[in-house]
Structure formats: structure tokens, C-alpha cells
Backbone as JSON Lines, residues from 0, in Angstrom:
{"i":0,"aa":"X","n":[-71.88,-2.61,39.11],"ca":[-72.16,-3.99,39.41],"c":[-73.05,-4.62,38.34]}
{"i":1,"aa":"X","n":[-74.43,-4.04,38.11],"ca":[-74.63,-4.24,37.03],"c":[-74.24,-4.65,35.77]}
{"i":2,"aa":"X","n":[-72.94,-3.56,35.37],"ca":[-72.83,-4.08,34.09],"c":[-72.06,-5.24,33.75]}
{"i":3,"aa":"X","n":[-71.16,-5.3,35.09],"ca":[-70.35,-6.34,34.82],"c":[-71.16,-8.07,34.92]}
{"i":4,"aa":"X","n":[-72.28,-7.68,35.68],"ca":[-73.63,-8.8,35.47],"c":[-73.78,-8.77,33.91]}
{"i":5,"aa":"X","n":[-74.38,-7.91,33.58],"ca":[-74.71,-7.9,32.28],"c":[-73.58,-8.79,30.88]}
{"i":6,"aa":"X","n":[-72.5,-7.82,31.25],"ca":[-71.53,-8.45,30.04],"c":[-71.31,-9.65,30.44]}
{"i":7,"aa":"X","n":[-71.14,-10.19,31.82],"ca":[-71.05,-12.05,32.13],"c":[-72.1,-12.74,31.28]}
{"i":8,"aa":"X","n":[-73.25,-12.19,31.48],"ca":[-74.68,-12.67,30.34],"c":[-74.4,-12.62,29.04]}
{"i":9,"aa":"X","n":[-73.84,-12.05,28.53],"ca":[-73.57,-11.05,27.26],"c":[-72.69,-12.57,26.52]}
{"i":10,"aa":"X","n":[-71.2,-12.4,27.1],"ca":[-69.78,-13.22,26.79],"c":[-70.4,-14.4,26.74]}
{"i":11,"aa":"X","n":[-70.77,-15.34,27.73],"ca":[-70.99,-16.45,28.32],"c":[-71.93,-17.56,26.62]}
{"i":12,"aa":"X","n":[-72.96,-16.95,26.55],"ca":[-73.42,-17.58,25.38],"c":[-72.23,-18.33,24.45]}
{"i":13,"aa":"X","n":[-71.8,-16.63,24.1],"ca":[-70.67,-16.72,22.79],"c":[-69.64,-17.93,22.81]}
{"i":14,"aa":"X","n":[-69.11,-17.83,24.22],"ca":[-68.15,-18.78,24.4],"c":[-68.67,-20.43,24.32]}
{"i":15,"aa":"X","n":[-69.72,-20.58,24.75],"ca":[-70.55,-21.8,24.0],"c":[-71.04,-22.1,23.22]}
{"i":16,"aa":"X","n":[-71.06,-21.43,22.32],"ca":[-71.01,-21.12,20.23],"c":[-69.9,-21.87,20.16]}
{"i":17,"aa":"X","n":[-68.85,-21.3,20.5],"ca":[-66.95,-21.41,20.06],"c":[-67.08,-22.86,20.08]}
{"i":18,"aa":"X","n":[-67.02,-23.18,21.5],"ca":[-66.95,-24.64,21.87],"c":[-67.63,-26.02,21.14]}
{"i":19,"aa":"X","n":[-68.79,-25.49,20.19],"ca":[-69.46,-26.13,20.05],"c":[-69.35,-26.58,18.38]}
{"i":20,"aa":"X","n":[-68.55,-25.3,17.86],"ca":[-68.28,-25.07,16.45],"c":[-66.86,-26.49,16.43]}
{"i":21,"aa":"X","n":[-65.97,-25.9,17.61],"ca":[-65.01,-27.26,17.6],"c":[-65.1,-28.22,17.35]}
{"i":22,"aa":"X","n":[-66.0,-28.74,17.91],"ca":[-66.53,-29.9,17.89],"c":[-67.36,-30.57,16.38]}
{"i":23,"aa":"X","n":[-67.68,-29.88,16.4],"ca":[-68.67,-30.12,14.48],"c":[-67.36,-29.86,13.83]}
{"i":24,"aa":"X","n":[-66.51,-28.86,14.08],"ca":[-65.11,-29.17,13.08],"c":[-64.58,-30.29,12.79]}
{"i":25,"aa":"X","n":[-63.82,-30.35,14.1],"ca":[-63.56,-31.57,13.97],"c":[-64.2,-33.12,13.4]}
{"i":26,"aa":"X","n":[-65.42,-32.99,13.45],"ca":[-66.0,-33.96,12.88],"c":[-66.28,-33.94,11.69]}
{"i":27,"aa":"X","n":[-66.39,-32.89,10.64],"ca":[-66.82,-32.3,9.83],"c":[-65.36,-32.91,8.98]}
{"i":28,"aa":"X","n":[-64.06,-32.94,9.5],"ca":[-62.67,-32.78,8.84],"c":[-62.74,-34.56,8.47]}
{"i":29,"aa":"X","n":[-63.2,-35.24,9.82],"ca":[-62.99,-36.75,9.55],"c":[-64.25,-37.39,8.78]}
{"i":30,"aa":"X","n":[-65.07,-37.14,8.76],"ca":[-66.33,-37.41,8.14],"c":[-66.07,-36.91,6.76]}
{"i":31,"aa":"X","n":[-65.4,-35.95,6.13],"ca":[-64.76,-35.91,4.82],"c":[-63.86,-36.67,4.04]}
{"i":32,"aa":"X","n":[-62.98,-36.69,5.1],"ca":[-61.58,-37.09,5.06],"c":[-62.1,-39.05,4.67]}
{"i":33,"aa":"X","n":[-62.76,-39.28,5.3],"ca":[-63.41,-41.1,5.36],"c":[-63.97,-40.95,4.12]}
{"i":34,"aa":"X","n":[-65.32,-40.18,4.22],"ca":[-66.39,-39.97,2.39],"c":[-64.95,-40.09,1.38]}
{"i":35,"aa":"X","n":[-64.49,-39.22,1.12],"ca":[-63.36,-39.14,0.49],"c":[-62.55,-40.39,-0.25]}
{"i":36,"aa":"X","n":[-62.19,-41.03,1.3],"ca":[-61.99,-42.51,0.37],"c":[-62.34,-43.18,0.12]}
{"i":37,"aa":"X","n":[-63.74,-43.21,0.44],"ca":[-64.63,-44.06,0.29],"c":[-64.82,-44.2,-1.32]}
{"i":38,"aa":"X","n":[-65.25,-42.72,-1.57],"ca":[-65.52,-42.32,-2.73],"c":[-64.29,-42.77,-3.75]}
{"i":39,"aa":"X","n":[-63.12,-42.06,-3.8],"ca":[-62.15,-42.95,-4.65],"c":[-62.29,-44.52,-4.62]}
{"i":40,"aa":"X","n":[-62.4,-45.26,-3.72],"ca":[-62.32,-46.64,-3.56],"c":[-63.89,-47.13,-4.72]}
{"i":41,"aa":"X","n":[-64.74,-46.28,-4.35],"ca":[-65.96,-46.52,-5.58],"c":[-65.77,-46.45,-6.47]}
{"i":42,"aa":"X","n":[-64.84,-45.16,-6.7],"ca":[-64.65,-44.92,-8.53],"c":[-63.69,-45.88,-9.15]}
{"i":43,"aa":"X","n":[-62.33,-46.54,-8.38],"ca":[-61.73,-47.36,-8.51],"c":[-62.34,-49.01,-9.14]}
{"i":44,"aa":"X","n":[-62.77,-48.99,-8.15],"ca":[-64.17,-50.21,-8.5],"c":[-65.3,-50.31,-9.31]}
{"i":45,"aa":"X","n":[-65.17,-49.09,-10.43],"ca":[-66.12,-49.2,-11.56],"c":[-67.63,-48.57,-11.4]}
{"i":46,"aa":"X","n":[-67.83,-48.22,-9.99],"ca":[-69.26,-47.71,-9.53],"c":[-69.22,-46.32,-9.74]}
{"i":47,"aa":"X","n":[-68.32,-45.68,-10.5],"ca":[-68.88,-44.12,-11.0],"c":[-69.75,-43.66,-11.73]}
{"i":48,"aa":"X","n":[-70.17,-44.72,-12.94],"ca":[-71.56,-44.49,-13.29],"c":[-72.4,-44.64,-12.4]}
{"i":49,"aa":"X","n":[-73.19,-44.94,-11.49],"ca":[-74.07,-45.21,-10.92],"c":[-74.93,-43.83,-10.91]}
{"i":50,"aa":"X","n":[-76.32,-43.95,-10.62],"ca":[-76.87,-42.91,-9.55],"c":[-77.05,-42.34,-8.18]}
{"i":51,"aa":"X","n":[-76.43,-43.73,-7.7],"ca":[-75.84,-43.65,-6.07],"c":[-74.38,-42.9,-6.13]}
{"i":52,"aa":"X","n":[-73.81,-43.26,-6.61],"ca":[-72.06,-42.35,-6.99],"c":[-72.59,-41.13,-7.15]}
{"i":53,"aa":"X","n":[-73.09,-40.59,-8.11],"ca":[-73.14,-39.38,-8.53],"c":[-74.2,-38.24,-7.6]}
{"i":54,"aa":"X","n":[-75.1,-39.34,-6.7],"ca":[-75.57,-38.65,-5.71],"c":[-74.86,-38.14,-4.54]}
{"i":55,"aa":"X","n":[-73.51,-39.08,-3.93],"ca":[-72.65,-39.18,-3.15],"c":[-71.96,-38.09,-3.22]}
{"i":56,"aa":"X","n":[-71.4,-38.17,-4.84],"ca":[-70.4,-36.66,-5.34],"c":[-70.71,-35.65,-5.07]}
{"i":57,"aa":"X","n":[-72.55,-35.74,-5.55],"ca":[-72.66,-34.07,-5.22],"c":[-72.77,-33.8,-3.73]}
{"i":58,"aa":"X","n":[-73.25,-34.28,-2.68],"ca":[-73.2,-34.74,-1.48],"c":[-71.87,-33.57,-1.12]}
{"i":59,"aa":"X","n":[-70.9,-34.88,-1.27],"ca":[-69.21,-34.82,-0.93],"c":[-69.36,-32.86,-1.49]}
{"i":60,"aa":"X","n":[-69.76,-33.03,-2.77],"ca":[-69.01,-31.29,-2.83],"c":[-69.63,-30.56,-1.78]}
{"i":61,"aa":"X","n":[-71.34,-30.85,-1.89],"ca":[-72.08,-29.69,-0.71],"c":[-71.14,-29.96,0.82]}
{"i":62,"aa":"X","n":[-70.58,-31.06,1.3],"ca":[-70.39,-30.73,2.07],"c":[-68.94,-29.89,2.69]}
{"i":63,"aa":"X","n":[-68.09,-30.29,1.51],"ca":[-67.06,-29.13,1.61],"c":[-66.86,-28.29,1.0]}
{"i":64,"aa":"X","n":[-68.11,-27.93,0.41],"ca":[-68.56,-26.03,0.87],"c":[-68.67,-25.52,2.23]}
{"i":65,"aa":"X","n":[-69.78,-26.16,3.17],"ca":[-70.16,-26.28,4.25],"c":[-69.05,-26.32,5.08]}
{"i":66,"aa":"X","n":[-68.08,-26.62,4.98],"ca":[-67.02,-26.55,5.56],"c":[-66.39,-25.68,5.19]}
{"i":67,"aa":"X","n":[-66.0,-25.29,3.91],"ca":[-65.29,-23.61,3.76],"c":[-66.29,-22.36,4.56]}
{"i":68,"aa":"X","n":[-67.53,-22.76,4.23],"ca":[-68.41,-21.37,5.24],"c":[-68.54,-21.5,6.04]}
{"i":69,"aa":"X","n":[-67.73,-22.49,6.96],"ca":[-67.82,-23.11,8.4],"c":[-69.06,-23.48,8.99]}
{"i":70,"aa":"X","n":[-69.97,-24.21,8.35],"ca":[-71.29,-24.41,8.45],"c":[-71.07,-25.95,8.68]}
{"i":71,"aa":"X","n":[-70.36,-25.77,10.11],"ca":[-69.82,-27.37,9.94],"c":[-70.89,-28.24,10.75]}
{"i":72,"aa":"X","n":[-71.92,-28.26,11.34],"ca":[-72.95,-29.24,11.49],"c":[-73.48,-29.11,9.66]}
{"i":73,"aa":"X","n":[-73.72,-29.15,9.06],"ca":[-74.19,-28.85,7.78],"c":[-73.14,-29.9,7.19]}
{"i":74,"aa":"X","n":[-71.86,-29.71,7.28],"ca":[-70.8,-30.29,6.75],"c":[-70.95,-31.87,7.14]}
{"i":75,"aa":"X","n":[-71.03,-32.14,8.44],"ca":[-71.64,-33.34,8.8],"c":[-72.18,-34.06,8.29]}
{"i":76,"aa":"X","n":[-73.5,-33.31,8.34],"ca":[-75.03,-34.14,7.4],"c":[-74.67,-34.5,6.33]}
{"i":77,"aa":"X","n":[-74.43,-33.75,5.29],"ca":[-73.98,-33.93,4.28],"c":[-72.87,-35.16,4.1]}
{"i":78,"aa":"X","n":[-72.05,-35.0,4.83],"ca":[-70.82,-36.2,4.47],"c":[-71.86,-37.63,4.68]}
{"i":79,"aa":"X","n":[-72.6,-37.23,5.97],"ca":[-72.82,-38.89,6.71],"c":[-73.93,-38.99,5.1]}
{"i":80,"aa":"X","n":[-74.71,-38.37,4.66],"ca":[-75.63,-38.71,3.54],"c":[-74.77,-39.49,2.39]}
{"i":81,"aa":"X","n":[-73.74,-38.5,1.88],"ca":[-72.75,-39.24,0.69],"c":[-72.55,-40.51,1.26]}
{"i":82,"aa":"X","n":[-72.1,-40.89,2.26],"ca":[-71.82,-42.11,2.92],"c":[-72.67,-43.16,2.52]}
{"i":83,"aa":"X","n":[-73.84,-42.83,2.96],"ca":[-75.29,-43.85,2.83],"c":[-75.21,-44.31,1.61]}
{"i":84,"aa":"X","n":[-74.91,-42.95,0.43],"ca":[-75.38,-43.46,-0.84],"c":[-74.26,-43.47,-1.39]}
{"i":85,"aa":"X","n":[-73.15,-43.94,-0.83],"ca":[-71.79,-44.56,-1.87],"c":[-72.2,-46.01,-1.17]}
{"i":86,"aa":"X","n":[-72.97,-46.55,-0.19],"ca":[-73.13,-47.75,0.3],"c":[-74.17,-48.21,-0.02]}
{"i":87,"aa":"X","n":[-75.2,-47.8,-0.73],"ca":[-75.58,-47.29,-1.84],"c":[-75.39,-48.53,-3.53]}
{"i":88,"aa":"X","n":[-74.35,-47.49,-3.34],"ca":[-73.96,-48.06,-5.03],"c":[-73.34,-49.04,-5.0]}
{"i":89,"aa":"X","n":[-72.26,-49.44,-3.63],"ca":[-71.68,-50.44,-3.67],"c":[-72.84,-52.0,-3.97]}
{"i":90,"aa":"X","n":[-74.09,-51.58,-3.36],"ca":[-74.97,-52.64,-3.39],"c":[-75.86,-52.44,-4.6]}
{"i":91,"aa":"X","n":[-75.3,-51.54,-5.6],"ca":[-76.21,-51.55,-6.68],"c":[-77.48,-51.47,-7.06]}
{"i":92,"aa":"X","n":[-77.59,-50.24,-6.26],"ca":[-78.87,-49.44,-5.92],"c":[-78.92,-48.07,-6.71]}
């Protein structure tokens, strides 16, 4: 009786890890996927010199690293930051 107490304790966490990783995935995929065009639409528009662009870029790469090591709250931050500072450059900052 015990153990099967025990391993319910044990499993139960894990399975709310899983659930939770989904969720930052998924957000992690569209929060790229948006930076992304954002970012072309900047470079298009002449704002690739900037220091806001080039802060954004490196941004954009850290965060899909963060997403290959599935460090997808990480992946998040990162995108929503590039974001700020491609909005940013658009205002010539």
C-alpha cells in the first residue's frame, strides 16, 4: 500500500513538468515565429544598422537556442526582449 502511495507522489510532480513545458512550447514557437518577421520587416526597412537591430538579432539567436535545449520559458523571454528592441529601432533608438 505504501508503495503504491509513494510512486503516486513520485509520478504526479513529473506529469506537471510535461504539462507545463507544453505550454512554454508552444509559446516559445509563436513568439519566434512573430520576432522573426518582425525582424525581416526591420531589415527590409533599412533599420539593420541600428543598435536596437543588432540587439534584437542577438536576442532572436539566444532565443532559438533556448528552444533547441528546450529551455522554452527562456525561449520566451528572450523573443518578448528582441521584440522590445526591434520596437526599439523602429523608433530610432
Amino acid at each position: 500500500m505504501n508503495t503504491k502511495l509513494i510512486l503516486t507522489l513520485l509520478v504526479l510532480p513529473l506529469m506537471t513538468a510535461c504539462a507545463g513545458t507544453d505550454t512554454y512550447r508552444n509559446s516559445c514557437k509563436i513568439e519566434i515565429d512573430a520576432a522573426w518577421n518582425e525582424l525581416d520587416i526591420l531589415s527590409s526597412d533599412g533599420f539593420s544598422g541600428s543598435v536596437s537591430y543588432s540587439k534584437a538579432f542577438g536576442l532572436m539567436t539566444s532565443a532559438k537556442t533556448m528552444q533547441t535545449v528546450e529551455k522554452y520559458d527562456n525561449c520566451v523571454g528572450q523573443a518578448k526582449k528582441a521584440r522590445y528592441y526591434m520596437n526599439q529601432a523602429r523608433q530610432g533608438k
